[in-house]
C-alpha positions in Angstrom: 125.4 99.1 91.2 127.8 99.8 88.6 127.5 103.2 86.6 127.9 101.8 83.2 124.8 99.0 82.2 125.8 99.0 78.7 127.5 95.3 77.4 130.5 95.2 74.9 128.8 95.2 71.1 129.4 91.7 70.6 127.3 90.9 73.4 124.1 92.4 71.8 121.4 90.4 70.9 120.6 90.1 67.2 116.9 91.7 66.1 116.6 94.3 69.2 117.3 98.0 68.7 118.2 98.8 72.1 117.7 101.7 73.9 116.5 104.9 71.2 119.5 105.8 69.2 121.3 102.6 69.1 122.6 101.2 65.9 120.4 98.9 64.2 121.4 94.9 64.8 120.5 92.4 62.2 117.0 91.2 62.3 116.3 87.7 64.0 113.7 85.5 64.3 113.2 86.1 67.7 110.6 88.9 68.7 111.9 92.2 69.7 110.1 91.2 73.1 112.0 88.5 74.1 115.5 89.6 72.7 114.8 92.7 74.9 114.1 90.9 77.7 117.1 88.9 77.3 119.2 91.5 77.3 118.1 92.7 80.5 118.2 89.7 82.2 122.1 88.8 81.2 122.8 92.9 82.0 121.6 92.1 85.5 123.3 89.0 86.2 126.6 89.8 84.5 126.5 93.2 86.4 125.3 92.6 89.9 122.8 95.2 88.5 118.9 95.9 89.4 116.3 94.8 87.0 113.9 98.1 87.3 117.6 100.3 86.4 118.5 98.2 83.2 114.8 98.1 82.3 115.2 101.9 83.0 117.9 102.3 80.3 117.1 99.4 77.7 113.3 98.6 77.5 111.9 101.9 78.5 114.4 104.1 76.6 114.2 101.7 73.1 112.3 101.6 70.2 110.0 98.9 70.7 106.1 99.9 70.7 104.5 100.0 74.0 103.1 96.7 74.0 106.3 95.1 73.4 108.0 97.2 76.3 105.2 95.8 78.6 105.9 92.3 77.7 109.5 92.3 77.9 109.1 94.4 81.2 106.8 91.4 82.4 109.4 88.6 81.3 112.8 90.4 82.4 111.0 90.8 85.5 109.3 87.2 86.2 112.8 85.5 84.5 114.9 87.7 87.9 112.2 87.2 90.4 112.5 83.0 89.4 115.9 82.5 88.9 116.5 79.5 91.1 113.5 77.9 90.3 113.6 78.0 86.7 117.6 76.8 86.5 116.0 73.5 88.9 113.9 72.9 86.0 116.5 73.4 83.6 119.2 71.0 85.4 116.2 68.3 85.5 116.1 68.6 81.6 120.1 68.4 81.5 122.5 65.4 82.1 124.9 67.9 83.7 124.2 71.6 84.9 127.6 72.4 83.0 126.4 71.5 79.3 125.3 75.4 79.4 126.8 78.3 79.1 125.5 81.3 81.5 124.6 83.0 77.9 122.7 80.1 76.4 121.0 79.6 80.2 119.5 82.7 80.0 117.6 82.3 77.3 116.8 78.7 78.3 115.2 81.0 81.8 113.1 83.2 79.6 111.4 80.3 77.7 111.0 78.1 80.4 109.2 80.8 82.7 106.9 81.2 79.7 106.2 77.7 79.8 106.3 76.8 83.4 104.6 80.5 85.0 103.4 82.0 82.4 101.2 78.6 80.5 102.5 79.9 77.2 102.0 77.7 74.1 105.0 75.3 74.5 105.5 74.7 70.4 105.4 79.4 70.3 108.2 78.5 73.4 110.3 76.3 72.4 110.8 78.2 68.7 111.6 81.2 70.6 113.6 80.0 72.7 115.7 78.1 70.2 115.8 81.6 68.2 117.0 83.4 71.0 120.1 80.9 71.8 120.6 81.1 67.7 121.0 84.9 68.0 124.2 84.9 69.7 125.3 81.1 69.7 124.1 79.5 67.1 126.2 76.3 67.5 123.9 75.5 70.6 120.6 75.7 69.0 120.2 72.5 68.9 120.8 71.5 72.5 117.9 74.1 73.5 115.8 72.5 71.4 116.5 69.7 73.0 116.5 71.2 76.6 113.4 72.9 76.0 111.2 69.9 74.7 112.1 68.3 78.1 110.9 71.2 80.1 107.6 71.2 78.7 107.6 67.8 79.4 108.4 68.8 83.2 105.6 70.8 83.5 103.0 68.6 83.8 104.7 67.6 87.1 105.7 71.1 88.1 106.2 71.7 91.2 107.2 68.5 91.3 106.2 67.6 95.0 102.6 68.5 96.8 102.8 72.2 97.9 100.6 71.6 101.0 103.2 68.7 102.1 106.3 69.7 100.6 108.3 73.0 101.7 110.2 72.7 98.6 107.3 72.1 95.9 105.9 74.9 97.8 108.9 77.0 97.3 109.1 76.1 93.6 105.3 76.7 93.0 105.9 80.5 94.2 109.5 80.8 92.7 111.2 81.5 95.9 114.7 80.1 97.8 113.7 77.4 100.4 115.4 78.9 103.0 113.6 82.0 102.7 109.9 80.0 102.3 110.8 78.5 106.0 111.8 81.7 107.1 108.2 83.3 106.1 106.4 80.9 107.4 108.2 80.3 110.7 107.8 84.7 110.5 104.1 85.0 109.3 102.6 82.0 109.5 101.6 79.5 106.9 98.7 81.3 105.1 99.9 85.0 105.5 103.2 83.6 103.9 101.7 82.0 101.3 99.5 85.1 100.6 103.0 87.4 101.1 104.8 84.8 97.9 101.6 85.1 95.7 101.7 89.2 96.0 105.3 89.4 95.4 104.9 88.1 92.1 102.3 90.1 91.2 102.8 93.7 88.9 103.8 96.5 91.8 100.5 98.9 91.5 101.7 102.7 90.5 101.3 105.2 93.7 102.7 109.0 93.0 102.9 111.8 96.3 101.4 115.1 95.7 104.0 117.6 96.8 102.7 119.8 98.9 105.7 122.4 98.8 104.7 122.8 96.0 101.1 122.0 95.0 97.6 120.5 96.9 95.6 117.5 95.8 92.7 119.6 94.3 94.8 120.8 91.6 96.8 117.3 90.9 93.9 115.9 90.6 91.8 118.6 88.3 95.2 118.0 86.2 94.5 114.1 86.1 90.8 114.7 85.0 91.5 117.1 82.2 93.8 114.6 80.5 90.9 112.0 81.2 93.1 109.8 83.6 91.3 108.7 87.0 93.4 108.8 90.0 92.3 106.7 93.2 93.1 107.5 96.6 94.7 105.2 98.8 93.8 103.9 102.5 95.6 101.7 104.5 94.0 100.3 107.8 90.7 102.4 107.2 93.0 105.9 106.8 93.3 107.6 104.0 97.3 107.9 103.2 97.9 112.6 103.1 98.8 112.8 99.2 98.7 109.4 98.1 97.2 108.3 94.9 97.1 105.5 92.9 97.6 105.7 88.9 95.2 103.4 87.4 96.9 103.5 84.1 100.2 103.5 84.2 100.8 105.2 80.3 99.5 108.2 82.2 103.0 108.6 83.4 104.4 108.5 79.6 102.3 111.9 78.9 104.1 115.3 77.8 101.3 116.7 80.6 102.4 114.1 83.2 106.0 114.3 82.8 106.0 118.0 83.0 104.2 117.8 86.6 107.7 115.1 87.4 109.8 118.1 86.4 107.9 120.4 88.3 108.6 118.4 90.9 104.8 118.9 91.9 104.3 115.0 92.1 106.8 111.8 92.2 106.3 108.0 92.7 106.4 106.3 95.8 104.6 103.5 97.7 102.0 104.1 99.2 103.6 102.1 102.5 106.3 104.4 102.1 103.9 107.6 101.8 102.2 106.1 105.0 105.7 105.8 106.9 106.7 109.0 106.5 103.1 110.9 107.5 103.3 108.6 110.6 106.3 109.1 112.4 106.0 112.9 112.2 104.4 114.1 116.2 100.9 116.1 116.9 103.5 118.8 117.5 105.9 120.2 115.4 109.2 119.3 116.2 111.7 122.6 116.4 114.3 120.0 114.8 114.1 116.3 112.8 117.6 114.2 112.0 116.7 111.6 109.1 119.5 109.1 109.2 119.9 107.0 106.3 118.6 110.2 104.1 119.4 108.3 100.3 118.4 109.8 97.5 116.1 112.3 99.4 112.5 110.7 98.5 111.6 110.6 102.5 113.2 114.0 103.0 110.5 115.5 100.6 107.4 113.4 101.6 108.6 114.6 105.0 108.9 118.2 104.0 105.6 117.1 102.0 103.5 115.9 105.3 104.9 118.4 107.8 103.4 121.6 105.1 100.0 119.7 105.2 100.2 119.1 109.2 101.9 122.5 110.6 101.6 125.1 107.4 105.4 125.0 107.3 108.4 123.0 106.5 110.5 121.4 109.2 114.0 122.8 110.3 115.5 119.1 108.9 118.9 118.0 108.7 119.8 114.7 106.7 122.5 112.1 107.3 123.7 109.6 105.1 126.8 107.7 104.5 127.5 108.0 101.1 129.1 111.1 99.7 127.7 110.8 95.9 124.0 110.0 97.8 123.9 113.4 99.4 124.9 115.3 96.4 122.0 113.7 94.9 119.7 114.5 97.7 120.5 118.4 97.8 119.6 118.2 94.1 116.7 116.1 94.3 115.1 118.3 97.2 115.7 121.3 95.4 114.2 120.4 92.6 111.1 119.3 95.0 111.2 122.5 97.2 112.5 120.4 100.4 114.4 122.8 102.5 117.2 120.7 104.4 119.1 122.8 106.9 122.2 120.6 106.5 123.3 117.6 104.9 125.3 115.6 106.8 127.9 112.3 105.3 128.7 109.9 107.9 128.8 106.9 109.8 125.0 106.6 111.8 126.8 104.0 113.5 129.3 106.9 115.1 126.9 109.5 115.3 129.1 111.2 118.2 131.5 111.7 115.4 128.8 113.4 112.8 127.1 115.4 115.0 129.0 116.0 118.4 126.9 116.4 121.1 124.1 117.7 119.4 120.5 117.0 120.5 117.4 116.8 118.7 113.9 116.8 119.4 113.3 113.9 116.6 115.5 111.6 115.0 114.2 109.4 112.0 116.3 106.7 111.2 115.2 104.6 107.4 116.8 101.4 108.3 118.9 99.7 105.8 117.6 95.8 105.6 116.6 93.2 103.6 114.0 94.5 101.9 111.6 92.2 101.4 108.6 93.9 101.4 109.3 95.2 97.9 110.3 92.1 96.3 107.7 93.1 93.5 110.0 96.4 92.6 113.3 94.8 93.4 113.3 91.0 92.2 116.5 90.3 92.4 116.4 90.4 96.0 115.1 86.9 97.2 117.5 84.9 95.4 120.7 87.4 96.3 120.2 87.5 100.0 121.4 84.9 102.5 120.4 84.1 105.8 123.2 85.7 107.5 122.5 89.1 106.0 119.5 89.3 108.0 121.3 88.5 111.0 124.0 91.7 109.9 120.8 93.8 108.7 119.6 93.2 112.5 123.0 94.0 114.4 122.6 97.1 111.9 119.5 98.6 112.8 120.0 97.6 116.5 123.3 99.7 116.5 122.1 102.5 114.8 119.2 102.7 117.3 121.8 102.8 120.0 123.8 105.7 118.6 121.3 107.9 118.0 119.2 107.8 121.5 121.4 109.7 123.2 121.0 112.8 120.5 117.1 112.4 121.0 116.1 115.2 123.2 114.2 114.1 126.6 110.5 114.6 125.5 111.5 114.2 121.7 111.2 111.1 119.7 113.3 108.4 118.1 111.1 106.8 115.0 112.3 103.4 113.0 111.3 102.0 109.7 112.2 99.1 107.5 110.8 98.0 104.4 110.6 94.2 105.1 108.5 91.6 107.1 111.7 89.3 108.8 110.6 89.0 112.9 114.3 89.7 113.6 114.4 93.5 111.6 111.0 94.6 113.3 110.0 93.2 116.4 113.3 92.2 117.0 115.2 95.0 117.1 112.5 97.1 119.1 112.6 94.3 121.8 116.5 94.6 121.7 116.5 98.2 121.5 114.2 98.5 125.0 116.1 96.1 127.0 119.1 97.9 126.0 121.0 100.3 128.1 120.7 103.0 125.2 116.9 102.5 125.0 116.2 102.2 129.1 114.8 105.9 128.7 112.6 105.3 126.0 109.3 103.5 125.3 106.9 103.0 122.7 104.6 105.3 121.8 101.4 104.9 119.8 101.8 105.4 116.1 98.6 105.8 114.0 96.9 105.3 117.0 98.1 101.9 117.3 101.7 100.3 118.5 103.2 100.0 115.1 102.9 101.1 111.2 102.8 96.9 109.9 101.8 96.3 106.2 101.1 93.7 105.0 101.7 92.5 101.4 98.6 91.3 99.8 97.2 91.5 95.5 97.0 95.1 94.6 98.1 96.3 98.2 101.1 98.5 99.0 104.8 97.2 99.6 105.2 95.9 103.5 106.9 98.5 105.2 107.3 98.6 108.9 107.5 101.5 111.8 107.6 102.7 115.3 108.1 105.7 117.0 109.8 106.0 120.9 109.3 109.0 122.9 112.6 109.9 125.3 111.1 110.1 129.1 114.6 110.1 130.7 
């Protein structure tokens, strides 16, 4: 992601503040919603960026009252998660894809998702959406009218096809590429797929981690109550998840209270999948020495530290490894701030871990698999219309290598734990197959993880992201 968000001046959309502290623009007619969202939505496409990080810096940061942040959060959001369905819309309504500019497109995307997902008033629409291509372009006002009269025209045939007959309709009904809708349903079968599409266009639900190192649930909680916010614990598969709440309100999070619990570094946010990941791969026994490979920006490293204070009394003697100089400066900081001890932080290759850590053995290795990530398509959009089949195959030949390289650094007895943060048969299942024919995994087998043979959730309404794990013990 590139460090700078911010567009030239003449980019900015007429009528919207920006973030606090930016110069006023002149007003349009256009609501502040929509010329926010907007801007978020060209930010991510002309920057390769993240939705969630620009709405970070211009719709959380502005000036706009709360429930126009939660609108243009909802329609920067549902505009990124849509893209390709909404521009097949918008070339039905257009004698030639080209007539647009990717500007005025964008603002064509925001109104028709209102009018196409989100049932919106087409005449409320269409104005809008005319206002917003009149902000910056004013000479093609009249083609979105134009444009935009024709899509609400296309709606009453949207998804144009039968969604029980036709993979395409189907894929246009829940906004997602057709190659990955075959994919999911070759993966999950027809109904679960269909069930996995519905919940990743859904709101992510708010889960925070109490930090053990730092403070118990008894007191987060009594914290909670006296500023009259309710928190709800969180099971998964009939267990409750060690530390895991859900935040039923998500303002709560905007309160000087709150925010001073963040700082503490007492609590932080997290999935509750991801909560559940990291209390499961950690043994009955303490381990005398844990290796988490593909560390990042240290939120496993201090649910680890987190879980091991609630299962042992005391922190683990933990070692990070990650290949990206800039991500372990942030991790020391992070984990100080959080009160994770890490014995040493490690930058390297996991693929060459002979080179990063010599001959060194220990008695668990954790390894937070890069992959697709498609089990957090509600947090992270962009994702489904970015990736290609081929980078699941390379996400595969990844994990499958980085399996390899770190088996022989497991000690015999220890264990070798895998996660992902997806739901493709080829990341999961795949790679564990792989890995236990292999000659690297011959010594290892599976071992029971939650009392079962694998952490596998599943995303449903209102359920946590699907995140996926294993653990191996070393016999030979």
């Amino acid at each position: 992601m590139p460090e700078k968000l911010e567009r030239p001046e003449n980019h900015q959309p007429k009528g919207y503040a920006g973030p606090a502290g930016a110069p006023k623009k002149q007003r349009s007619k256009a609501s502040p919603a929509r010329l926010a969202a907007l801007d978020v939505v060209r930010a991510v496409r002309e920057r390769d960026a993240f939705a969630q990080d620009v709405i970070g810096t211009r719709i959380d940061r502005s000036d706009l009252s709360s429930e126009d942040r939660a609108f243009a959060t909802k329609l920067a959001l549902g505009v990124v998660s849509s893209t390709g369905a909404l521009d097949d819309v918008i070339d039905r309504a257009l004698n030639d894809p080209a007539d647009v500019k990717p500007d005025v497109r964008d603002a064509l995307r925001l109104s028709t998702y209102e009018i196409i997902f989100l049932g919106k008033s087409p005449h409320a629409a269409v104005d809008q959406g005319v206002e917003l291509v009149r902000s910056f372009a004013n000479s093609a006002s009249g083609l979105a009218n134009a444009v935009l009269r024709k899509v609400v025209l296309l709606r009453q045939s949207f998804p144009f096809g039968d969604p029980a007959r036709d993979l395409e309709a189907l894929a246009r009904l829940h906004a997602f590429p057709v190659w990955l809708v075959r994919k999911l349903v070759a993966d999950l079968g027809p109904q679960a797929a269909i069930e996995f599409m519905r919940a990743s266009n859904d709101q992510a639900p708010l889960f925070i981690a109490v930090n053990a190192a730092k403070t118990n649930d008894e007191a987060l909680v009594a914290a909670f109550a006296k500023l009259d916010e309710d928190l709800e614990p969180v099971a998964i598969d009939d267990g409750i998840v060690p530390g895991c709440y859900r935040v039923l309100d998500t303002r709560a999070l905007l309160l000087p209270e709150v925010k001073r619990l963040f700082s503490q570094g007492k609590i932080l946010v997290s999935d509750a999948a991801s909560q559940l990941v990291a209390a499961s791969v950690l043994p009955e026994q303490k381990p005398g020495s844990l290796l988490e490979v593909g560390a990042g920006r240290a939120t496993k490293t201090i649910l680890l530290q987190s879980d091991a204070t609630r299962a042992y009394g005391s922190q683990l003697v933990l070692a990070t490894l990650d290949n990206h100089a800039f991500k372990t400066k942030l991790l020391l900081e992070r984990a100080e701030r959080y009160g994770a001890e890490v014995a040493e932080a490690l930058t390297g290759d996991a693929l060459e871990l002979d080179a990063v850590v010599g001959e060194r053995r220990f008695d668990e290795i954790f390894i937070d698999a890069p992959c697709s990530g498609l089990g957090t398509l509600r947090r992270h959009p962009e994702i489904r219309w970015r990736i290609a089949p081929a980078d699941i195959v390379e996400f595969a030949r990844v994990q499958l290598g980085m399996l390899q390289a770190a088996a022989p650094h497991v000690e015999v007895g220890g264990t070798l734990a895998y996660a992902t943060c997806t739901v493709t048969r080829e990341e999961n299942n795949g790679v564990v197959k792989a890995f236990l024919e292999s000659e690297a995994g011959s010594g290892f087998e599976l071992a029971p993880i939650n009392g079962r043979a694998c952490v596998a959730t599943r995303l449903s309404v209102g359920s946590s992201d699907a995140h996926f794990a294993v653990r191996f013990v070393r016999t030979a």
